[in-house]
N, C-alpha and C positions, 0 to 999 in steps of 0.2 A: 479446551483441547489445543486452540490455535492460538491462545491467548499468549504466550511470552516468546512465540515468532515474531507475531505480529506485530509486538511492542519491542521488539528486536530488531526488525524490519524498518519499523519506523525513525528509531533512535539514529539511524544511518543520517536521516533528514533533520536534524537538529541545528545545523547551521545554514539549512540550505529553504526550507520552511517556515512561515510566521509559527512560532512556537504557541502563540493561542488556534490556529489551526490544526497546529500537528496534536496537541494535547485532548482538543475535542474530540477529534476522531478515534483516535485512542481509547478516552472514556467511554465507549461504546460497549469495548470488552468486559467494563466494570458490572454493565448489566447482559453479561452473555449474548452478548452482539456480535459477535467475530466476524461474520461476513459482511455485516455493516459497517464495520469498523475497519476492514483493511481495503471496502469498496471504497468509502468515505479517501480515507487516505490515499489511496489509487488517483480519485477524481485532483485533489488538489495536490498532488504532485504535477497530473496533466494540465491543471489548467494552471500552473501557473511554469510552465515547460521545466521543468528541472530533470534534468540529463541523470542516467539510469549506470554506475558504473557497470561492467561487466557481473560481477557478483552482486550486485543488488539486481541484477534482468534475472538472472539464473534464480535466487533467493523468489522473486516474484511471479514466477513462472511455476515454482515448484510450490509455492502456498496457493493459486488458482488452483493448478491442478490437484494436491491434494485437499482442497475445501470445496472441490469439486464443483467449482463454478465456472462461465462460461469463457473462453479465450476470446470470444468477437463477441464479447457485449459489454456496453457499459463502459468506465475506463477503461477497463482490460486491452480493449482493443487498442488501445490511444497511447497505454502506457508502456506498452510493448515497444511503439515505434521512439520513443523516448533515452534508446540505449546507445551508448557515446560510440 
């Protein structure tokens, strides 16, 4: 359902991501993962700090909230403060 967001989302991060990082998380979706998969991704975007343009905060804000997962948990929280 969230699946070619989410590999939409991520494809933002291709120059900006180890590309075997960004690909793993991604494969998540392959096995119906979706919230794994854009949590995953969430996480190493934060941990490796890469700056959030304006339409990628807005884009990731609106995939939490419609995959209906938590704003103050987990990356969420972390990758919010992330925007340029």
């Amino acid at each position: 359902m969230f699946t070619d967001r989410i590999v939409k989302f991520g494809n933002n991060f291709r120059d900006r991501l180890d590309p075997c990082l960004l690909q793993g998380a991604l494969d998540y979706t392959a096995y119906n993962e979706e919230s794994l998969a854009f949590e995953v991704l969430c996480d190493h975007i934060c941990e490796y700090d890469i700056p959030l343009t304006d339409e990628e905060y807005k884009e990731a804000v609106k995939l939490i909230q419609d995959m209906e997962l938590d704003l103050g948990e987990g990356p969420f929280k972390h990758l919010l403060s992330l925007k340029r």
